[in-house]
C-alpha positions in Angstrom: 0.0 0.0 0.0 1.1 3.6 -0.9 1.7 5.6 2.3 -0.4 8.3 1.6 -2.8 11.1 3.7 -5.2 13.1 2.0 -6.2 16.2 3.2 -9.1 18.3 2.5 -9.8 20.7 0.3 -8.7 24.3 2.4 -11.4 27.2 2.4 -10.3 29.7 -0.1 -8.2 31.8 1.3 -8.8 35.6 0.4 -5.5 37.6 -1.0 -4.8 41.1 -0.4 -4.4 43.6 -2.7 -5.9 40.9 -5.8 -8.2 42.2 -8.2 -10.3 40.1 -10.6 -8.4 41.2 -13.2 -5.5 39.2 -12.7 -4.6 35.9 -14.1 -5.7 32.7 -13.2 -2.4 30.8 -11.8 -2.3 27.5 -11.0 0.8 25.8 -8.8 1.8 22.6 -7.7 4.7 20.7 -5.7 5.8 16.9 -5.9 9.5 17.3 -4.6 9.7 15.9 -2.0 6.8 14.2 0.9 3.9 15.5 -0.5 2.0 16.1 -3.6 0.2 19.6 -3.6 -1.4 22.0 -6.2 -3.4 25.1 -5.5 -5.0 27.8 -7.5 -5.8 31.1 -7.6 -9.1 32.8 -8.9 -10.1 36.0 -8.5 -8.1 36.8 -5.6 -8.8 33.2 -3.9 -6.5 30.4 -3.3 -7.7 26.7 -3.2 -5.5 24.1 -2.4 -5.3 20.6 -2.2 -2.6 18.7 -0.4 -1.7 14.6 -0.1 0.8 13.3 2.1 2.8 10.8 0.1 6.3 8.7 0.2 5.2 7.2 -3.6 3.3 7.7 -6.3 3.5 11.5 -6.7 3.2 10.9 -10.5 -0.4 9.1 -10.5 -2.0 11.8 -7.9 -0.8 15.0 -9.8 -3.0 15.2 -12.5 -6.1 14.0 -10.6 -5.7 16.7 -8.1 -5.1 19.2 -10.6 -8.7 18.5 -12.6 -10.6 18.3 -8.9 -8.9 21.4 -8.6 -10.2 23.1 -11.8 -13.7 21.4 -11.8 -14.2 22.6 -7.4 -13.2 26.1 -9.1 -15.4 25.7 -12.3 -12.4 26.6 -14.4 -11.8 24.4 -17.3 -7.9 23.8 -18.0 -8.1 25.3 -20.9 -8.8 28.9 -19.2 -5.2 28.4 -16.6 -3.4 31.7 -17.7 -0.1 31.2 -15.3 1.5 27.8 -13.7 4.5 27.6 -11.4 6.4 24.6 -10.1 8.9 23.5 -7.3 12.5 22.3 -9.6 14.2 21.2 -6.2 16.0 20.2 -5.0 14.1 16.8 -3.3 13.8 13.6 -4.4 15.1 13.1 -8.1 11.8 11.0 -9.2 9.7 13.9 -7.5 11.3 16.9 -9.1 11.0 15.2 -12.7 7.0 14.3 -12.1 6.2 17.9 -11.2 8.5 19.8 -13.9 7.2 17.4 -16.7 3.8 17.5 -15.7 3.8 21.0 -15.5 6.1 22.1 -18.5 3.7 19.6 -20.6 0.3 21.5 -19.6 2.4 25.0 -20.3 2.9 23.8 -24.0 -0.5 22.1 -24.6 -2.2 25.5 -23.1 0.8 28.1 -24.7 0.7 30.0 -20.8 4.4 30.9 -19.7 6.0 28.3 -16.2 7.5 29.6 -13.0 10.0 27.7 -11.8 10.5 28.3 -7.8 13.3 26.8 -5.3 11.8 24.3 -2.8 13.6 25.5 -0.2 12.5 29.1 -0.7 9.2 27.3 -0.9 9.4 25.9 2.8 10.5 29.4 4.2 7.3 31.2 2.8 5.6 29.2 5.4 7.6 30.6 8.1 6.1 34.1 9.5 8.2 36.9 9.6 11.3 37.2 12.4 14.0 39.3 13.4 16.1 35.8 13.2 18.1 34.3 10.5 16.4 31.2 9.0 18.3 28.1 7.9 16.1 25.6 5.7 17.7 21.9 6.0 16.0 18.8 4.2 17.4 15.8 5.6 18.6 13.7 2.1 20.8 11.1 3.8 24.3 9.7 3.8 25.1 12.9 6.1 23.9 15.3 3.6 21.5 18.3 4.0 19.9 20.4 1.2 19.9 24.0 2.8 19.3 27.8 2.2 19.8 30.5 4.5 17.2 33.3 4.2 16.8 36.4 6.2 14.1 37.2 8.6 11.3 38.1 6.2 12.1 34.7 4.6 14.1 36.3 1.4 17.1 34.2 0.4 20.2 35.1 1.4 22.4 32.5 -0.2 21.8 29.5 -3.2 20.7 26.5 -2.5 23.3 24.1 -1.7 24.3 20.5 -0.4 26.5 20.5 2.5 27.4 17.9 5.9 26.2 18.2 9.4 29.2 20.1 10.2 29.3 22.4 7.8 25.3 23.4 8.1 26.2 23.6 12.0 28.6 26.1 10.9 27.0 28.5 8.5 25.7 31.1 10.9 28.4 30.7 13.8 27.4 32.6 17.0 23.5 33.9 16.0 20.2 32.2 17.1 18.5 31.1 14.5 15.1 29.7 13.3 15.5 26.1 11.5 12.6 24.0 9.4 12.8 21.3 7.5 13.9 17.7 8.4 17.1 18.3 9.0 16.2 20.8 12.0 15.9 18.0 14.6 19.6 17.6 14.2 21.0 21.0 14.9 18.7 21.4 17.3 20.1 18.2 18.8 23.4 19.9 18.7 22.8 23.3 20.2 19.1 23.6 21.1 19.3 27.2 22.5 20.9 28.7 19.2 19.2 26.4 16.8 15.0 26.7 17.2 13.1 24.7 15.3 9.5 26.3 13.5 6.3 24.4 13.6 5.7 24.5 9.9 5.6 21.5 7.6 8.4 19.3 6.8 7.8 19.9 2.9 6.7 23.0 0.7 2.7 23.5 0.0 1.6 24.6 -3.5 0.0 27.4 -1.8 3.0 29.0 -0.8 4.5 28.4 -4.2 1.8 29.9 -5.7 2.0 33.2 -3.3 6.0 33.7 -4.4 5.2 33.5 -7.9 2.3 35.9 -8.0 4.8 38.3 -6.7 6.6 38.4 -10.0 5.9 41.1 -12.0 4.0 41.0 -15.0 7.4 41.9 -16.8 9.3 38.8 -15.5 6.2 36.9 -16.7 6.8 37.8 -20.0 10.6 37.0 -20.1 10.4 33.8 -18.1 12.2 30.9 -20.4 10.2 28.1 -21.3 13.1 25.4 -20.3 13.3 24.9 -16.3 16.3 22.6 -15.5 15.7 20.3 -12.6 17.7 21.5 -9.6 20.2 18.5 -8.3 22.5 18.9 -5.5 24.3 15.5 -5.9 24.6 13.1 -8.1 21.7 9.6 -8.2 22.2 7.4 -4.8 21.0 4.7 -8.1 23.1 4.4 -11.5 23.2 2.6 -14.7 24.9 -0.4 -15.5 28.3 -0.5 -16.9 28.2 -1.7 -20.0 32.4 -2.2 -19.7 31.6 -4.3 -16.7 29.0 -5.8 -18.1 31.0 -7.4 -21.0 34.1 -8.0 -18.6 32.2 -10.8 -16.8 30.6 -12.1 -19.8 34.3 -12.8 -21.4 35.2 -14.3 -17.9 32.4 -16.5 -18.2 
């Protein structure tokens, strides 16, 4: 069985300063523990959210037209998208972007791509504190972003040890979310405190950072969003070299 939660439908959420003007935009996330999408009409915001280890790729698109038909918006009306490129797991970050960069042809509406990490730290509220985003992705490494206290990064995302995450802020207190924050806060639990906000980003907050862009970025955004990978596979291909080695030893 697929270890998977669903979650109901939020009540729409209303935006300020929206007018009814603006474009439909329609988001969606399947990096890493979760598979979420969310939409915007008329100033609203809709989401749907499933928590999921498997099988981002068979809920997307599901969600998406239960999304459209709760809205009464047909696809074919979706002016805007936007998308998570990672980094997270390498199977999530390719369901969402192809998904997503498939509808964006088949409608001719531009993508946004948006950092998951940057993602996560919209869901943080606003602090006079530092905050360090660290997603646990094993084998002592963390993907992590530093951002300052009204969530805005401060550096690019990057892969990096224990240590050297421990290290990145020396001598500051300083918010931490993700899964990675039970480990500094292990370390130091008076410099490091750890927010009560999901584990994983929510379309909704995806959607909200790329709303922001102006209608001028909009228009220059490049139609080819490259998957953002920190490290290399944990899984590879054969070796063909090795491959034939033990055949001629055979």
């Amino acid at each position: 069985m697929l270890a998977r939660r669903a979650l109901p439908l939020t009540r729409p959420v209303r935006l300020s300063n929206q007018s009814s003007g603006q474009p439909v935009l329609l988001a969606c996330d399947t990096t890493q523990g979760a598979c979420s999408v969310a939409l915007r009409k008329n100033g609203e915001i809709i989401s749907e959210l499933q928590v999921m280890t498997r099988g981002h790729a068979e809920a997307l698109m599901p969600m998406i037209e239960r999304l459209c038909e709760q809205a009464q918006i047909p696809m074919s009306q979706l002016q805007r998208l936007a998308v998570t490129h990672g980094p997270g797991t390498f199977t999530g970050v390719r369901v969402g972007l192809s998904a997503m960069r498939g509808l964006a042809l088949a409608l001719n509406v531009p993508l946004c791509a948006i950092g998951t990490l940057h993602a996560m730290a919209a869901a943080a509220a606003p602090s006079d504190q530092k905050l360090i985003v660290a997603v646990d992705a094993r084998r002592d490494t963390y993907y992590t972003q530093v951002f300052d206290g009204q969530n805005q990064p401060l550096s690019a995302p990057q892969a990096c040890s224990l240590a050297a995450l421990e290290s990145l802020l020396p001598d500051a207190a300083i918010r931490v979310a993700g899964t990675g924050a039970s480990a500094l806060c292990a370390i130091d639990g008076q410099r490091f405190s750890a927010l009560d906000i999901a584990a994983y980003p929510h379309a909704a907050n995806v959607l909200r950072l790329a709303e922001a862009l102006s209608d001028e970025t909009w228009a220059s955004i490049s139609p080819h969003h490259e998957p953002l990978y920190l490290r290399p596979p944990d899984a590879s291909l054969p070796n063909p070299d090795k491959q034939l080695r033990r055949l001629n030893d055979g």
